[in-house]
N, C-alpha and C positions, 0 to 999 in steps of 0.2 A: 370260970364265968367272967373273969374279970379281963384276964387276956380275950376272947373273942369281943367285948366289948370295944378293947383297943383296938384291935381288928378291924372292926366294923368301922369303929371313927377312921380308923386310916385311910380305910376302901371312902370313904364319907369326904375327907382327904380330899384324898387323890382323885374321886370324880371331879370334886368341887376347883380343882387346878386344872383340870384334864379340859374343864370347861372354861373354865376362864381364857386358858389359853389356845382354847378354842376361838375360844369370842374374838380374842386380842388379834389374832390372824386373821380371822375373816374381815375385822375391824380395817387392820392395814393393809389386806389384800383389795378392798373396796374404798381406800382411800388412797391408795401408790397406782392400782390400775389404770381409774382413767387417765394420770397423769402420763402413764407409763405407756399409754397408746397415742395421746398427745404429741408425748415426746416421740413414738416410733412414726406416727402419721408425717407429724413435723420433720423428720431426720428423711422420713421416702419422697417430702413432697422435696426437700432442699436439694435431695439428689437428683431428683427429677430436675430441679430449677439446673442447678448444675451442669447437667448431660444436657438440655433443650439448649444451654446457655451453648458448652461445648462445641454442638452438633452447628449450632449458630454461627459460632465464631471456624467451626471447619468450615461451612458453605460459602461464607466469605472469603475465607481463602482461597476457597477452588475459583470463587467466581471472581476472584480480585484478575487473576492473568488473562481467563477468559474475556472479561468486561476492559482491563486495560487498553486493548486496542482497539475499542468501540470510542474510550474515553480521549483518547491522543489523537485520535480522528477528528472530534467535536473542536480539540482545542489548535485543530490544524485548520478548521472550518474558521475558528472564530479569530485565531489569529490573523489568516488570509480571508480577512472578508472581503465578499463581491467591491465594495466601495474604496477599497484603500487604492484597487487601480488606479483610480481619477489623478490620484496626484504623486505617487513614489513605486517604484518598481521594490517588490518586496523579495525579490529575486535577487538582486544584488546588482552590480555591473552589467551595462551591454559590452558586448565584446567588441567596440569599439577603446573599452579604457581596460580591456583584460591585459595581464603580461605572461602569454604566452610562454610554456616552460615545458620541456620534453623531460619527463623521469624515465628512469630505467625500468622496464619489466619487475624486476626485484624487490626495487622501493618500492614501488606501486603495490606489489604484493605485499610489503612487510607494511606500509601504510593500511590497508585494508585488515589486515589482521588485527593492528592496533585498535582499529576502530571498530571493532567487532564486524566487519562488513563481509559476512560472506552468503552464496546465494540461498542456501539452506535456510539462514536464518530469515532471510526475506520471504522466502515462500512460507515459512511457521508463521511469521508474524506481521505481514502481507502490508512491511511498510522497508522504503528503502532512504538512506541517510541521504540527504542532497549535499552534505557539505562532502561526498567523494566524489565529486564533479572533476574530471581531469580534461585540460586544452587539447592535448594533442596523444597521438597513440605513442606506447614506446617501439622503437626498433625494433628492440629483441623479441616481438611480438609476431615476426615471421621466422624466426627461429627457435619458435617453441616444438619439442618433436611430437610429443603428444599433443593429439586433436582436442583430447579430452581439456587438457589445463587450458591449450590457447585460447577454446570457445570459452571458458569458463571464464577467463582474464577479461574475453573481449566484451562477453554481457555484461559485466561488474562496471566495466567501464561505460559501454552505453545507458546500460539501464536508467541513472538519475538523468541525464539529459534528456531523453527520451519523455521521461515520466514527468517532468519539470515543466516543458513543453505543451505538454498537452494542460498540466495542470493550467497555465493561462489560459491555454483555448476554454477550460469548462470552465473559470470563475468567469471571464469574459461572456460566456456562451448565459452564465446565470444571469449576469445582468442584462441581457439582450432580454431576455423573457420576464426580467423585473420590470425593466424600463416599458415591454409590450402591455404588459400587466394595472398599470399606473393610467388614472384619467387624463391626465393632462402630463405632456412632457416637456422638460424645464431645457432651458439655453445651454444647460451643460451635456444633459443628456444630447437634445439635439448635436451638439457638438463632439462628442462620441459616439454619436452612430456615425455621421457622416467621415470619420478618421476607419471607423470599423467600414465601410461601405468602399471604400478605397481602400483598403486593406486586402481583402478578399474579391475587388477586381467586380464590384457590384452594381451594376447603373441603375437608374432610374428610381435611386435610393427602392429597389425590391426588397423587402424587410423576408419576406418568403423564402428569397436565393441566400440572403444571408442567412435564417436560421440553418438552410441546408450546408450550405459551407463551413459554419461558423461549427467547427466540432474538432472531436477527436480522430486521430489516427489509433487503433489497436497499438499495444507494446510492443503483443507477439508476435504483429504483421512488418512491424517498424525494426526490430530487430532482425527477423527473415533477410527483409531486404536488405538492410546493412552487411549482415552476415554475406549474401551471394555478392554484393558489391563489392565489397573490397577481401571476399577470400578471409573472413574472420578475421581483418583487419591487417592484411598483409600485404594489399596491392599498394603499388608507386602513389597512385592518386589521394589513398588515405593516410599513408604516409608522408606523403608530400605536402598535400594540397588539405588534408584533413575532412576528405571528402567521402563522407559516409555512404549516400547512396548516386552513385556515378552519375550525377545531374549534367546536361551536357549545357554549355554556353555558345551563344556566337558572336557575343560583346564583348560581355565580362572576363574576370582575369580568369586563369584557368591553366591547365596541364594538358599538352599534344597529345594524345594516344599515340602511342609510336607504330601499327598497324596500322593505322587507319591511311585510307589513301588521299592522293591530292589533290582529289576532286571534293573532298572532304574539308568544310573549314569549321566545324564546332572544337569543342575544346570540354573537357571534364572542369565543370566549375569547381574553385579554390577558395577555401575560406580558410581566417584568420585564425579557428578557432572551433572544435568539435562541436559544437554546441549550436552556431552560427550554420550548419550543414544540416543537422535535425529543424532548425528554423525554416531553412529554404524547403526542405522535403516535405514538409507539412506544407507549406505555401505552396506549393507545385499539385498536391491529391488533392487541396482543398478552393485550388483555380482555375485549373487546367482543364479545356474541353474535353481532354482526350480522356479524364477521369469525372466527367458526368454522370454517367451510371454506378459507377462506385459511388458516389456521392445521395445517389436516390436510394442505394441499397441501404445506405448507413441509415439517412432517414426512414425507411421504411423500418430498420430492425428498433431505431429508437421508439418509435410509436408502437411495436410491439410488448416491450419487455425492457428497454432503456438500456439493453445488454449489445455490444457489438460484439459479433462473431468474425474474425481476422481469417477462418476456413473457407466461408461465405463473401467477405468481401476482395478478398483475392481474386475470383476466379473475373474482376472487373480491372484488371490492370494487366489485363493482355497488353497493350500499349505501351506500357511499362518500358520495355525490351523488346528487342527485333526477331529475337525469339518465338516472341506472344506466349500461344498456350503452354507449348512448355516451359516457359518461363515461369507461370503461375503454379504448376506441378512439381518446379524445382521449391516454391516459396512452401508450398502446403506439405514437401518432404520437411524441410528444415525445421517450421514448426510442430511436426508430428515428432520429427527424431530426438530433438530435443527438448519438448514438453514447453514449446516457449510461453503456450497458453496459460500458464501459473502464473507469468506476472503482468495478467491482464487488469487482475482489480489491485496491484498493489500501489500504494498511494505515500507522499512523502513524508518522510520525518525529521521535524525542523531539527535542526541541529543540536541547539540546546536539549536533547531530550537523547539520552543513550542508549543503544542499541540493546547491550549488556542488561539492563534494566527489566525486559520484554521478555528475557529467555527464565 
């Protein structure tokens, strides 16, 4: 009787711990819990912060190379702005104080390489170094065998003067339309249009014939004809006389055509300096009656869409060459065959700023 009593208390016992430690779990199950979803809330929302943060810092990096040359654009804007014209050429030298230097084909190419300057990379990143400016062509430039390197050579080298060139026509072109823009125009302005109105061969101070003139040449169109001119830089005249697109003279200094007959007194005009030949050629599509409708086409595509088409404006320099049409058919193969149209929107990159950098 007395064992079943012990019994009984044990079972008595062991409910009375069975419950206790009952309690005691439920007790620290409902005091660890909410902490313990606290801490899991907390720990999904940190990694949340983390990944959004992550995903943040990758989109900036996609968008850092993307946006860089939107950015190097602005600070080439604000470097060269419309007003520093007025008083310093931010271009460097005229080539009146240049010191003309013939490099070899070679150097030329191991220079550009140094400089990360090759075409590929200008087409990716649709800006070109103006400090690879060269005076004159090199010789070895009609003894390259292949077609392919010679053009390759010969654009590298046009390209920045080219694109230099024009860049004064449009910052000057800006302040033409700042200056239209303005209630009252001041003694200096006055005094730079009337330099710009004798510049571009303007009378009766016409502000109208000037905005038509006052513009760009295409790249694509500017390289074309250099390219049929001097044979991808290999005639006498570019070699000699550093004369890109075969300008004839009856005054000035210049190179005989050795065909020509003697009834014949022009002369291929000669300059000091590559650069100085891209001047005159722009001076010449952007004066000359003979290129009037070329000149109405440009404007008309500007008030379109602000874009010049160099396919379109070609077929307006029949005059060009004695040629005529098929002269302009030879221009619209060159730019088709070799895709000159890519470096229509590319715009310069001041020196200080690396090439290398952009890729």
């Amino acid at each position: 009787m007395r064992e079943k009593n012990f019994k009984k208390q044990d079972r008595s016992n062991l409910n009375f711990f069975k419950t206790l430690l009952t309690s005691l779990i439920i007790i620290f199950i409902f005091s660890v819990l909410p902490n313990s979803a606290k801490f899991i809330k907390n720990n999904l929302k940190s990694n949340e912060i983390v990944f959004n943060s992550s995903k943040q810092n990758f989109d900036e990096t996609l968008d850092k190379k993307r946006k860089k040359n939107i950015k190097i654009k602005e600070a080439i804007n604000d470097r060269f702005s419309w007003n520093i014209f007025d008083d310093i050429d931010v271009f460097g030298k005229d080539e009146e104080d240049e010191n003309p230097q013939r490099l070899s084909a070679s150097t030329i190419e191991e220079l550009f390489k140094d400089n990360g300057y090759n075409l590929d990379t200008v087409k990716k990143t649709k800006l070109v170094n103006v400090g690879n400016q060269l005076t004159k062509l090199p010789k070895e430039l009609k003894n390259i065998q292949s077609p392919k390197k010679r053009k390759k050579l010969f654009i590298q080298i046009v390209l920045p003067l080219i694109i230099e060139e024009n860049l004064k026509i449009r910052f000057d072109r800006k302040k033409l339309f700042k200056i239209l823009n303005k209630n009252n125009t001041s003694k200096r302005d006055k005094s730079w249009l009337d330099l710009k109105f004798k510049q571009y061969g303007v009378k009766n101070n016409d502000l109208t014939k000037l905005k038509i003139r006052m513009d760009e040449i295409p790249v694509s169109l500017a390289i074309a004809q250099a390219a049929k001119e001097t044979g991808w830089g290999s005639s006498r005249f570019a070699q000699e006389g550093n004369a890109l697109f075969g300008q004839w003279t009856w005054s000035g200094e210049g190179i005989k055509p050795l065909d020509v007959g003697k009834d014949k007194k022009h002369k291929v005009a000669k300059f000091k300096i590559l650069k100085a030949s891209v001047r005159a050629y722009q001076r010449n599509l952007n004066t000359h009656p003979s290129y009037k409708q070329f000149r109405i086409e440009r404007a008309i595509q500007r008030d379109n869409d602000e874009k010049l088409e160099s396919l379109k404006l070609v077929n307006f320099l029949e005059k060009y060459a004695e040629t005529g049409k098929e002269y302009t058919e030879v221009l619209k193969q060159i730019i088709n065959q070799n895709s000159l149209t890519d470096f229509d929107d590319v715009d310069i990159l001041p020196t200080s700023l690396k090439m290398k950098n952009l890729i």
